[in-house]
C-alpha positions in Angstrom: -123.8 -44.9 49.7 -123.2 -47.4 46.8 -124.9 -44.3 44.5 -122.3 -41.9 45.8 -119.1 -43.7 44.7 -120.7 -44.7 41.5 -121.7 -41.3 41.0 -117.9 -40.0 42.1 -116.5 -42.7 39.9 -118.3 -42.0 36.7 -117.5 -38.1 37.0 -113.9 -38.7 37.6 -113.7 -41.0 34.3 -115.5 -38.4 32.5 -113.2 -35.6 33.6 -109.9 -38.1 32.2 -111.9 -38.8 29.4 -112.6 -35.3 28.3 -108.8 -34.5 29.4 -107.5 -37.3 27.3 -109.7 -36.3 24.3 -108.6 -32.3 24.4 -105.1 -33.6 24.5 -105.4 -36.2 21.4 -107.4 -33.2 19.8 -104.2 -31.0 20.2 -101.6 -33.6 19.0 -103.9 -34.4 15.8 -103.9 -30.5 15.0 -100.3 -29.5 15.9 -99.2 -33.5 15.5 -95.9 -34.0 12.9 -96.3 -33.0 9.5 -96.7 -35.6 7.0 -93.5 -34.0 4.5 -91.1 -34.9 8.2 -89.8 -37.9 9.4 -88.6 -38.6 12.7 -87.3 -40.5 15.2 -85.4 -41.0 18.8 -82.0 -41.3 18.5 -78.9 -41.5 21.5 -75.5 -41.6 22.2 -75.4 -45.7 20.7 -76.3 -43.4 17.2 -79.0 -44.0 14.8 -80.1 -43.9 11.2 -83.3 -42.3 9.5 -85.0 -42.4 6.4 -87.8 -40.4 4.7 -90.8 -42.4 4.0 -89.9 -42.2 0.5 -86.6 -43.2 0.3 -85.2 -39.9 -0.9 -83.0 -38.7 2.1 -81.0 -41.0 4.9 -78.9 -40.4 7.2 -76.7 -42.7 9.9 -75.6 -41.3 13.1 -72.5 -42.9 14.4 -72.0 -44.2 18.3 -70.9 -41.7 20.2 -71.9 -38.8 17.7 -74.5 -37.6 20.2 -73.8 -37.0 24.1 -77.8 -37.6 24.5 -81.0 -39.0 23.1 -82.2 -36.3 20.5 -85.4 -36.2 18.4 -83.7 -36.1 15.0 -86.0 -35.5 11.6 -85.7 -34.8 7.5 -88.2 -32.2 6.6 -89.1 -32.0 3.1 -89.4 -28.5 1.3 -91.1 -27.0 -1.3 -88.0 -24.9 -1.7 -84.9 -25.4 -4.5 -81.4 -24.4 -4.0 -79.9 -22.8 -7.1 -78.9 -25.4 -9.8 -80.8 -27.5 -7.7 -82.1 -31.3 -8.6 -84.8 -32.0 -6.7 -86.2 -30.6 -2.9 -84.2 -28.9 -0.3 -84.3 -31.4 3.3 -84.0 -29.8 6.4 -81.9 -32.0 8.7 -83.4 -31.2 13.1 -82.9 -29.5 15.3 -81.0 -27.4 12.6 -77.9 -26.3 13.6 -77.0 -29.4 16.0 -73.4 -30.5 16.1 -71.9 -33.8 15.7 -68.7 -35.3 17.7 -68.2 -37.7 15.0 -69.3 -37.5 10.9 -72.9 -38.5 10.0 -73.4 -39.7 6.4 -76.2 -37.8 4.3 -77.6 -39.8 1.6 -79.8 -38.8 -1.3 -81.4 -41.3 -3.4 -81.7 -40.0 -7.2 -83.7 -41.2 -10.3 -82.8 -41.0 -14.0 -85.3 -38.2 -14.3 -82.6 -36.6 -12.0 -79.9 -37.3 -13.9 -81.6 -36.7 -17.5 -80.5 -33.2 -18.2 -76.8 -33.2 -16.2 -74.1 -35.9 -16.2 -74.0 -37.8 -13.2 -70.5 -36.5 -12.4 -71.5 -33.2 -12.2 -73.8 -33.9 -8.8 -73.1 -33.1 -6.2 -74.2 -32.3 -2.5 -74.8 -28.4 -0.5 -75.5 -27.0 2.4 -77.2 -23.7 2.9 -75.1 -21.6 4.8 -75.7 -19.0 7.6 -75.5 -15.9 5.1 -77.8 -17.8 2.8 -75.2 -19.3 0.2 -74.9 -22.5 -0.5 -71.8 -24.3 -0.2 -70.7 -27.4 -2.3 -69.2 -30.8 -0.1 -65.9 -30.9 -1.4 -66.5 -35.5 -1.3 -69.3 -37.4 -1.8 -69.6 -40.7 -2.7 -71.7 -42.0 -6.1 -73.4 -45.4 -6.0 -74.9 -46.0 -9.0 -76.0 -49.2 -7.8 -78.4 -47.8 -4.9 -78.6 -44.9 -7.2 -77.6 -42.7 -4.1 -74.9 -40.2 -3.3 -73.5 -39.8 -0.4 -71.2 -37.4 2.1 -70.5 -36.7 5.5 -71.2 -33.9 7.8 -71.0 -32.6 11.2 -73.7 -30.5 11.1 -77.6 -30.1 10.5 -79.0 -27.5 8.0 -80.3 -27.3 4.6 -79.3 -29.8 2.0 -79.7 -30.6 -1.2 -78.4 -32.6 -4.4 -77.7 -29.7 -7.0 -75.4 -29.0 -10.4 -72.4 -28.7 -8.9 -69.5 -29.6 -10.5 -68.0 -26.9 -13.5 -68.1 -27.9 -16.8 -66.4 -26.5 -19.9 -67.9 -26.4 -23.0 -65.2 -24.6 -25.5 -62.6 -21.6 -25.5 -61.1 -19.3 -27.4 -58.8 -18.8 -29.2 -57.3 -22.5 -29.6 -54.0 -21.4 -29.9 -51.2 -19.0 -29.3 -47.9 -18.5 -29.6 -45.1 -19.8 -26.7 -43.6 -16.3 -26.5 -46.6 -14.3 -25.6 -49.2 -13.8 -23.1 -52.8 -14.7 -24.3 -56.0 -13.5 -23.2 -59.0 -17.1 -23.5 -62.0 -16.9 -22.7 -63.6 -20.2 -21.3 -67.4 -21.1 -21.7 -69.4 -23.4 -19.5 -71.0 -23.9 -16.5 -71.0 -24.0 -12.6 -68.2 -21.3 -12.5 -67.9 -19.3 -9.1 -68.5 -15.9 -9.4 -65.3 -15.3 -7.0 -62.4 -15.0 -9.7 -60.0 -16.5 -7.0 -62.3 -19.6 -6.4 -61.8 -20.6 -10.3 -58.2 -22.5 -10.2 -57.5 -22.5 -13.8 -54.0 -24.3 -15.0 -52.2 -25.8 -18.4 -49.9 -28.5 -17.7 -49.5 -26.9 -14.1 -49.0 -23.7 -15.2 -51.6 -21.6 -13.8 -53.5 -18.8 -15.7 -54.3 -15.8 -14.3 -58.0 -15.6 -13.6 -59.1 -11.9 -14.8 -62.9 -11.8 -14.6 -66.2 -14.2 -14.5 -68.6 -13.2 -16.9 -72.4 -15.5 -16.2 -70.4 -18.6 -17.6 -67.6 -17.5 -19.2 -64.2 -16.9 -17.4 -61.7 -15.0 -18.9 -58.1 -16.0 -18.1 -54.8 -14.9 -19.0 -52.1 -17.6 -20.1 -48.4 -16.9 -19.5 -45.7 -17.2 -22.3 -43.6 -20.6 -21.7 -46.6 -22.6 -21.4 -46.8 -26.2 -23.5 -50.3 -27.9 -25.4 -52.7 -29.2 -23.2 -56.1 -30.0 -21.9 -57.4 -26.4 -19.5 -58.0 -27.4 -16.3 -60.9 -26.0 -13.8 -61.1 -26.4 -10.4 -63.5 -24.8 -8.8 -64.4 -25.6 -4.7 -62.7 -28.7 -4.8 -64.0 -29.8 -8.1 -62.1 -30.4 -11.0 -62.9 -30.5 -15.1 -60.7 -31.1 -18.4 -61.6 -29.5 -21.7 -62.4 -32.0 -24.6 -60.2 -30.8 -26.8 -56.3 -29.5 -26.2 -55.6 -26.0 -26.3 -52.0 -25.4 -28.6 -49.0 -23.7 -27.8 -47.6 -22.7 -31.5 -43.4 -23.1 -31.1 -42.4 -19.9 -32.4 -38.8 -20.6 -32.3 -37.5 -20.8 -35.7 -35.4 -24.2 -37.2 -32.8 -24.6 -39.9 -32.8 -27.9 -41.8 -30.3 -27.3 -44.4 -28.9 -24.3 -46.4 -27.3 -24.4 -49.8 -24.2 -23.5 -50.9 -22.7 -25.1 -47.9 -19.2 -23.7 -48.6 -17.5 -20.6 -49.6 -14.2 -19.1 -50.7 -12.5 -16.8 -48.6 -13.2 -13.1 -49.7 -15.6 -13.8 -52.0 -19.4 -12.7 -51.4 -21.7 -15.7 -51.6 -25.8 -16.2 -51.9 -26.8 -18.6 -49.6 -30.4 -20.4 -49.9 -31.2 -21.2 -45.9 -34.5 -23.7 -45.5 -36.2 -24.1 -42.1 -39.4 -23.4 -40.4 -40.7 -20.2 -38.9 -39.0 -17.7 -40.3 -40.7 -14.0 -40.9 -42.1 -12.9 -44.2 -41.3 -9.4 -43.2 -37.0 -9.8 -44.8 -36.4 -7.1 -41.2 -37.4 -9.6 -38.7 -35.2 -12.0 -40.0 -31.3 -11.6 -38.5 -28.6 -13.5 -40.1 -24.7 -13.8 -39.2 -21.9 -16.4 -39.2 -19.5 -16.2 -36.0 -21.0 -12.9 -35.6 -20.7 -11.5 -38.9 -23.8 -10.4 -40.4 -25.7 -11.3 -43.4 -27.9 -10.0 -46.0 -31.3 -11.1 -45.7 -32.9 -10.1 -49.7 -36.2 -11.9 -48.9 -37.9 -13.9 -47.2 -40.6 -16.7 -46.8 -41.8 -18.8 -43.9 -39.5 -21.6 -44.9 -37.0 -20.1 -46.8 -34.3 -16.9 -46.6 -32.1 -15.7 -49.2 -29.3 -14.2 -48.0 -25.9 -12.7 -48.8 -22.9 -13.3 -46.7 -20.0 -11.2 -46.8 -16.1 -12.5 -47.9 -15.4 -11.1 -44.1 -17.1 -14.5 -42.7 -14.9 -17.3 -41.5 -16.3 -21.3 -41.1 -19.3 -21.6 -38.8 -22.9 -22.3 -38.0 -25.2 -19.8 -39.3 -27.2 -18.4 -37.2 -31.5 -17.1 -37.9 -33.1 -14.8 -35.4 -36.4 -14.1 -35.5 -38.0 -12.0 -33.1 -35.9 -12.7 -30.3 -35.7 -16.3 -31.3 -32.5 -17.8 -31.7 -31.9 -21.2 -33.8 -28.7 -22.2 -35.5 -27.6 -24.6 -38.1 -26.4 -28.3 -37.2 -23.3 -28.2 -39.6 -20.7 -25.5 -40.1 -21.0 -23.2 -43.3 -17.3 -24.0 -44.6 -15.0 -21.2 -45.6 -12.8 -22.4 -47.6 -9.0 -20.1 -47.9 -8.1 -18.8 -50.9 -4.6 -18.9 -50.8 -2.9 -21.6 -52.1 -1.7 -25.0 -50.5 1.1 -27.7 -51.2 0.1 -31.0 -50.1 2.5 -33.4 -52.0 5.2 -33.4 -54.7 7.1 -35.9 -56.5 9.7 -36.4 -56.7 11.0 -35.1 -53.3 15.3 -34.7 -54.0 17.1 -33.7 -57.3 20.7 -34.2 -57.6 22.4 -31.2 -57.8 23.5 -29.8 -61.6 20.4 -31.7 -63.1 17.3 -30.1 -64.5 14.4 -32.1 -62.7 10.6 -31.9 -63.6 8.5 -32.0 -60.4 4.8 -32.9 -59.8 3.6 -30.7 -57.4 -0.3 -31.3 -55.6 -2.2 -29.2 -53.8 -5.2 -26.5 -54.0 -6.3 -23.1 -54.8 -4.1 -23.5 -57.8 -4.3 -20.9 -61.0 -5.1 -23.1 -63.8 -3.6 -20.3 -65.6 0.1 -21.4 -65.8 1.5 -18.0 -65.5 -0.4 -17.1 -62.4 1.8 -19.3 -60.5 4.7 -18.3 -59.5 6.7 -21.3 -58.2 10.3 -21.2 -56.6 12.4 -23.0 -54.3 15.3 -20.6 -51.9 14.5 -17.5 -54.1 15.4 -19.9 -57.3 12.4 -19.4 -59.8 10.6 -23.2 -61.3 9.1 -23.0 -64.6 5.5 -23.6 -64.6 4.8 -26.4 -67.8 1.3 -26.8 -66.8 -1.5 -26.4 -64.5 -5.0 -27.1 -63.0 -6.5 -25.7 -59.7 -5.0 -28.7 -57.8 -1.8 -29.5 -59.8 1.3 -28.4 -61.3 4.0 -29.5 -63.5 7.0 -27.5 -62.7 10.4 -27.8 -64.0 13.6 -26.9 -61.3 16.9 -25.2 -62.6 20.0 -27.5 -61.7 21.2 -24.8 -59.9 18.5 -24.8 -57.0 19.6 -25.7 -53.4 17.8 -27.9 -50.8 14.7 -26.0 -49.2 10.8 -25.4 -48.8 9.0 -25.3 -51.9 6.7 -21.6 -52.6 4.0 -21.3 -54.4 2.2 -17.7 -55.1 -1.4 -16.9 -56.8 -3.0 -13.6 -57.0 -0.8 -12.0 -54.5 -1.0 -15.4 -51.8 1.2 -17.6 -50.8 1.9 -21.3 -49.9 4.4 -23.3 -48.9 5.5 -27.2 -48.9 5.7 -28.7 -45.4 8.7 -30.6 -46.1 11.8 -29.6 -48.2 12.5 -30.5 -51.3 16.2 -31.7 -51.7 18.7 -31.2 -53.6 21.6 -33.9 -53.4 24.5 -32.6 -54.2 25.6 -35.6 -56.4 24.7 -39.2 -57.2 25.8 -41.3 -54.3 28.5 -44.3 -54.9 29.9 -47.4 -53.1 33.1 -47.7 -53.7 34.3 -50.3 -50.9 33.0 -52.0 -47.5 35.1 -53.7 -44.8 35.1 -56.4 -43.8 34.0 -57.7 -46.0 32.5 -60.6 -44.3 30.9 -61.7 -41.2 30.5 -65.1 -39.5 26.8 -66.2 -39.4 25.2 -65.3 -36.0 27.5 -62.4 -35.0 26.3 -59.1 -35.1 29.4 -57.1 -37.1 29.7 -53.5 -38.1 30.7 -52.7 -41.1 32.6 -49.5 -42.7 31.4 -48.3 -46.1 33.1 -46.2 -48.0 31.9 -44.3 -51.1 30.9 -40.3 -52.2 27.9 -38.2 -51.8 26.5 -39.7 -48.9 24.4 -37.4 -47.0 25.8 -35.8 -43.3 22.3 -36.1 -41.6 22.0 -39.9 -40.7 18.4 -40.3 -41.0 19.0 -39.3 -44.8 20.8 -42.4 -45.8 18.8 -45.7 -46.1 21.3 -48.6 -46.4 20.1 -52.3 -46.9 21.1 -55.9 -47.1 19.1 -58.5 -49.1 16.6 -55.7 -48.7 17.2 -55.6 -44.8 17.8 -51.9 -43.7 20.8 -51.4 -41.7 21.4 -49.4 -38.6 23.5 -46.7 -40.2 25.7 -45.1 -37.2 27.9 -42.8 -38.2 28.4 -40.7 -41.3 31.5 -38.2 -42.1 31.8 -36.7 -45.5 35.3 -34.8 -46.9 33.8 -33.0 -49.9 32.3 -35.8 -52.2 33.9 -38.6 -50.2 31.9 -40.4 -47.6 32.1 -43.5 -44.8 29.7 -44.7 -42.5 29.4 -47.1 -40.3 26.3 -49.8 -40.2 25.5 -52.7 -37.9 24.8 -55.8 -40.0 22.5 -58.2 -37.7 23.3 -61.9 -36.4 20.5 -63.0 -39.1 22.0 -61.1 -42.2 22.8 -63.1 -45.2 25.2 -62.8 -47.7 24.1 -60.1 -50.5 25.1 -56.3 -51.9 24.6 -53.6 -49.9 22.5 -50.9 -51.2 22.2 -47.4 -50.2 19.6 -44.9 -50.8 20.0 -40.7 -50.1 17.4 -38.7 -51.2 15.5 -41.1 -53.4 18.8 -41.1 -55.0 20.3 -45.2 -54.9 23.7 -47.3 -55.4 24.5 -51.0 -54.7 28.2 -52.2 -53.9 29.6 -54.2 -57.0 30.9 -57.1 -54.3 29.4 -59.0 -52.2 29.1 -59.2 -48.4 29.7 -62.1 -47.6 27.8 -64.1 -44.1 30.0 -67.0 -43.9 27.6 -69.8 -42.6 29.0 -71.8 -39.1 26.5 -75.4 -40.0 29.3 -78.2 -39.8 29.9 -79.6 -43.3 30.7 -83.2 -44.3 32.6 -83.6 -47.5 33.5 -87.8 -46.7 34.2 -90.5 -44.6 36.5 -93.7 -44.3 36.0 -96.1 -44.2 32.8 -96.5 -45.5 31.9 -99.8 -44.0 32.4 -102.1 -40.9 32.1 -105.2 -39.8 28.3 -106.4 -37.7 28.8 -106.5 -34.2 32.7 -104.8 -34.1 33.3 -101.1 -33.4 34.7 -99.5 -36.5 37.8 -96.3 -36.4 36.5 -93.7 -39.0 37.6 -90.2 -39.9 34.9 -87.6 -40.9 36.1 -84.9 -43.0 34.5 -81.6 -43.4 34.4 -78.1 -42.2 32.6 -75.8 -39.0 33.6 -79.1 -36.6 34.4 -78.0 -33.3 38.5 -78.4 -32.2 36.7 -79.6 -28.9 36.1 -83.3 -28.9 32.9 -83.2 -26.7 31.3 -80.2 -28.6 30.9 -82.8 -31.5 27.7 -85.1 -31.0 28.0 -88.0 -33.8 25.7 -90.2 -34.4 24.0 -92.9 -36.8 20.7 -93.9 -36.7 20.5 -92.2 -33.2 23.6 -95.0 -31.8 26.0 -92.1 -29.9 30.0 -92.9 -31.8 32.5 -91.8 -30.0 34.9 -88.9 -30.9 38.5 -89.5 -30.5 40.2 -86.5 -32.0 39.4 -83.8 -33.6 40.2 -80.4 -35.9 37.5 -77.8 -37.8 38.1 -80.0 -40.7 38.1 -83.5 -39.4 37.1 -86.3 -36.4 38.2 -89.4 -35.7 35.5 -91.3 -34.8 34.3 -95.0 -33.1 30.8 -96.5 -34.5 29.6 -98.9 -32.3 28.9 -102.3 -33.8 25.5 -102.6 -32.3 24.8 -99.7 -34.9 22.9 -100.4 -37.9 23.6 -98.9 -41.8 22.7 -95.0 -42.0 23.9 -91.7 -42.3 26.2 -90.1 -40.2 24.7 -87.3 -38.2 26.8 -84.2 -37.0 25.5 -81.5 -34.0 27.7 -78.6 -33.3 26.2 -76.1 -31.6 22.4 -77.0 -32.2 23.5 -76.8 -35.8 22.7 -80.7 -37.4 24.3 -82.0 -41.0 23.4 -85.4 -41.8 26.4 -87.2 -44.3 25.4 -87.6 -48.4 26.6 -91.0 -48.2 25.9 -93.9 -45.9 27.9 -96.3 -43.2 27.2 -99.6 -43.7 27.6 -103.2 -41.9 28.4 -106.0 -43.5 
């Protein structure tokens, strides 16, 4: 019985054994392949690395609803512009609620033959393309580069990022559109994937041609660095591609003037012009000029006696610049700025100065006259004359004509129709501090007021009112409060006469001519009487004084006070205020 069971036992742990042995034989035939790595990850999230090192990746909590067997197969396949093996991330195609970071660990011989700014991660996509990750992270630390998906596929580092190696041409003008062509690298094939841009403005991106683009660069655009963004990534040329300002410039021009009338060549200097003399359009307020050659920096041109003053103005192929400064025109008729001297009196020949421009030097070729009354011309210079007036002439504008133009004097020149006099004035006196007016009489004063200058000790005089009766004249001045005595003088014309008499400011300072008597006795008031002149008749409008001791006044006239000094006085002068107006005696009181 014993036999039985043994038997029973040992067949049925031969039958596991066998079992066990076909099933190990199976997993070490179709078992894991030694280029994948895997592992058991759940919903808490995970992280997995190829034996190697090369490939990692960490699955966030809550990136996975349930536990997964995730794995990085190696391949002995390359994605285009490739660096290094294409990993297959499993199950392929699996979706993540939440990122999962990718990592791939590079080695300088990775690195040798690209910068590492140009790498950069892809994925192979359904139809077979690979598509760049617009971010991944560089830690040249770890040496590893990293990005985040939501997906498994294909992956791999590759060359991703464009490059630019040169273009051409370097330059263009700002005023056209320019056809470059770009060289380098990692381009897309899709024209509208290649963002290309100067300073922000964007150029139009004809064709891509292996690893050239050719791109076309609107006018307007300023220097810069070309820009190329292609999926995300971005590159600068080296060197700056230059925008050549077309726009022409004037820094100076020489003549700077002209006369009117007159055709004048005119040397203009700048920048930019056109060699070609009919691409170069000249004018001044619209008038045009003459170009009769032509350099870059320089234009000769003629401009016409029609221009008036103005900037000139260049053109040059649409391109409009104009000078900083007005080209001057100067007129050609002539101009009276000044003469001397500016009256005559009547029935006197008078030689006059006369200033101004655009004279003849020729003294014949200027014909001078004052009224219609013809000046002889002595002598002459392009800005001065020397003219000679009949006595005959009458008050009026002086004319002046050369070649056919005329000028005339802003002012008139007068004629006064006879020396003026002062024959008498009255009154002929004023007291000191009262305004007075005064009547003067005399001849060949002048009927407009403002023409007659009257002074006092060099004062002038408020001159009223003026009448004249043929050569007799009067008028009427205000002679101030502050006048002093002195002639008066009066002045018509540039013509002057002074009174022979004096008027006569009769001062009101109290005067003291004496006093008795001269002493007193210490201690005992003394009687005095102060003679003099400009006292007041009212006692108390007299303030007397010695040495500052009040005396008393007891009388008084304009001529004289009767006076008491105190005897607690002491010796001094006698000191007289009338009307804030002091005098102080010559001689001194004295106690005995």
């Amino acid at each position: 019985m014993n036999n039985k069971v043994s038997i029973r036992r040992f067949a049925a742990m031969t039958l596991i054994a066998f079992t066990m042995a076909v099933i190990n034989g199976c997993n070490d035939e179709e078992g894991t392949p030694e280029n994948t790595t895997t592992t058991q990850i759940g919903s808490e999230g995970g992280a997995l690395k190829t034996s190697d090192g090369a490939v990692s990746i960490s699955i966030p909590s809550g990136a996975m609803s349930e536990g997964t067997q995730v794995s990085i197969q190696s391949t002995e396949a390359t994605a285009p512009k490739g660096v290094g093996k294409v990993y297959t991330l499993l199950p392929e195609g699996t979706q993540f609620a939440k990122p999962v970071a990718l990592s791939f660990h590079y080695s300088e011989e990775d690195t040798k033959n690209i910068p590492l700014s140009r790498m950069a991660i892809a994925y192979k996509k359904e139809d077979g393309s690979w598509q760049i990750m617009p971010t991944v992270k560089v830690d040249e630390t770890t040496k590893t580069i990293t990005t985040e998906t939501n997906h498994f596929s294909q992956w791999s580092i590759i060359d991703g990022l464009p490059a630019i190696t040169g273009f051409s041409p370097i330059s263009a003008d700002d005023d056209v559109n320019t056809t470059i062509t770009i060289s380098g690298q990692n381009f897309s094939s899709t024209p509208s994937e290649n963002v290309v841009t100067l300073n922000d403005v964007v150029l139009t991106v004809a064709a891509v041609t292996g690893n050239q683009l050719v791109v076309t660069l609107p006018a307007g655009a300023t220097s810069g660095k070309i820009k190329v963004a292609v999926n995300g990534y971005t590159v600068l040329s080296a060197d700056e591609f230059t925008i050549v300002n077309t726009t022409p410039s004037i820094t100076s021009f020489s003549p700077t003037t002209a006369v009117e009338g007159m055709t004048t060549t005119v040397a203009i200097t700048g920048t930019r012009f056109s060699t070609n003399v009919s691409e170069n359009v000249v004018s001044v307020n619209g008038v045009p000029a003459t170009v009769v050659s032509a350099t870059a920096t320089q234009l000769m041109v003629i401009l016409p006696g029609t221009i008036t003053t103005g900037p000139i103005k260049v053109v040059v192929r649409g391109k409009t610049t104009q000078s900083a400064t007005n080209f001057i025109v100067t007129s050609s008729s002539p101009a009276i700025t000044s003469f001397d001297p500016t009256s005559m009196v009547q029935g006197i020949v008078t030689t006059v100065s006369i200033t101004g421009t655009n004279f003849s030097p020729t003294p014949s070729a200027n014909l001078v006259s004052i009224n219609g009354m013809v000046a002889t011309v002595v002598s002459a210079t392009t800005t001065q004359l020397v003219v000679i007036i009949p006595g005959n002439a009458s008050s009026g504008l002086l004319t002046i004509v050369v070649n056919g133009k005329t000028g005339q004097s802003d002012t008139s020149f007068t004629v006064v129709p006879g020396t003026p006099a002062i024959t008498s004035f009255s009154p002929t006196s004023m007291q000191e501090g009262t305004p007075t007016n005064v009547t003067i009489n005399g001849s060949y004063f002048s009927t407009i007021v403002s023409d007659n200058v009257v002074t006092l000790n060099g004062v002038p005089l408020t001159v009223a009112v003026v009448t004249t009766a043929g050569a007799a004249s009067t008028m009427t001045v205000l002679v101030p409060a502050n006048a002093t005595t002195g002639a008066f003088k009066i002045t018509v014309n540039g013509v002057s006469a002074t009174a022979a008499s004096n008027f006569t400011v009769i001062s009101t300072v109290p005067q003291i001519s004496g006093f008795a008597p001269a002493s007193g006795e210490k201690g005992i008031d003394t009687t005095i009487t102060i003679n003099g002149s400009n006292f007041s008749s009212v006692p108390s409008e007299n303030h007397v004084t010695i040495n500052g001791v009040p005396a008393t006044v007891l009388a008084c006239t304009t001529t004289t006070l009767s006076v008491i000094i105190p005897g607690t006085a002491t010796s001094g002068h006698i000191q007289i205020a009338v009307d804030d107006k002091v005098v102080l005696s010559a001689g001194t009181f004295t106690f005995n």
